[in-house]
C-alpha positions in Angstrom: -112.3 -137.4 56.0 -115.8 -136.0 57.1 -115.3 -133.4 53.9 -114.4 -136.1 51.8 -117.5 -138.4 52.8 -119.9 -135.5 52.3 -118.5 -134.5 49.1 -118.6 -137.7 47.4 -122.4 -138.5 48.9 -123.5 -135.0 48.3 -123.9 -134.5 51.9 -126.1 -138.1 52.7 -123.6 -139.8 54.5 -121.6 -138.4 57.4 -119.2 -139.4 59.9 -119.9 -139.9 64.1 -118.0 -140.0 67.0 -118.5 -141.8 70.2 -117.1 -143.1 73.3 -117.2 -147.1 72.9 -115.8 -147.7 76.2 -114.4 -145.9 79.1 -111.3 -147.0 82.1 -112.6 -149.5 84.4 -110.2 -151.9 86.8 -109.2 -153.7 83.4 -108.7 -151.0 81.0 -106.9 -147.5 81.2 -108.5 -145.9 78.5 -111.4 -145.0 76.8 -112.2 -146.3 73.5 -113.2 -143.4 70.9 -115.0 -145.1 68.0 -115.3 -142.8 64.3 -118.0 -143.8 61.9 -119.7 -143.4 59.0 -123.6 -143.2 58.8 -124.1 -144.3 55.4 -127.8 -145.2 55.3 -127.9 -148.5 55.9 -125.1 -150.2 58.0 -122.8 -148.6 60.3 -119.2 -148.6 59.1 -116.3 -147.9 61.6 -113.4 -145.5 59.5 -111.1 -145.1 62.9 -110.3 -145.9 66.5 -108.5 -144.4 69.3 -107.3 -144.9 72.4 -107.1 -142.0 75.1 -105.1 -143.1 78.4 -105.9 -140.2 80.8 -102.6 -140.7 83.5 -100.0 -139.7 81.4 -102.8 -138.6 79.1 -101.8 -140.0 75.3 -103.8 -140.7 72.2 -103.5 -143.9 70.2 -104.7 -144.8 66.8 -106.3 -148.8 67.4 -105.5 -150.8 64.5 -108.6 -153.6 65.5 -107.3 -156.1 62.6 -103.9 -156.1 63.9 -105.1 -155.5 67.7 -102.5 -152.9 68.0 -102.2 -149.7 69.1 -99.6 -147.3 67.8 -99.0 -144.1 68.2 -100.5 -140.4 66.4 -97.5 -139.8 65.1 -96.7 -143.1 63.6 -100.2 -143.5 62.3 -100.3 -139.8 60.8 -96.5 -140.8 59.2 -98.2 -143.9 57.8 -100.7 -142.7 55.9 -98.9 -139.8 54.7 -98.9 -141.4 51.1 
């Protein structure tokens, strides 16, 4: 995806990662947030979910507030 974004803004835009949240009493995962810099508005492209005990990633589907897993999300978008 990074590739893709640089290629098709001749290298302006690009894509960022960082942790949006981290375990706390309420929540067993941190909260890894991809985005694109595109100049003038941030724009989230994915969320995951990393649980640390058992460790597992999620993909976090925030308009369905869902999380499925890597292999599900990799299978659907496949096409």
């Amino acid at each position: 995806m990074s590739a893709k974004i640089k290629r098709e803004t001749n290298g302006k835009h690009h894509l960022l990662v960082y942790v949006d949240g981290r375990p706390s009493k309420e929540v067993s995962y941190y909260k890894i947030k991809v985005w694109e810099d595109n100049g003038d508005t941030d724009v989230t492209i994915f969320e995951f979910l990393v649980y640390t005990n058992p460790f597992e990633i999620k993909y976090y589907d925030s308009a369905n507030d869902s999380a499925i897993s890597l292999a599900k999300w990799r299978k659907r978008n496949e096409k």
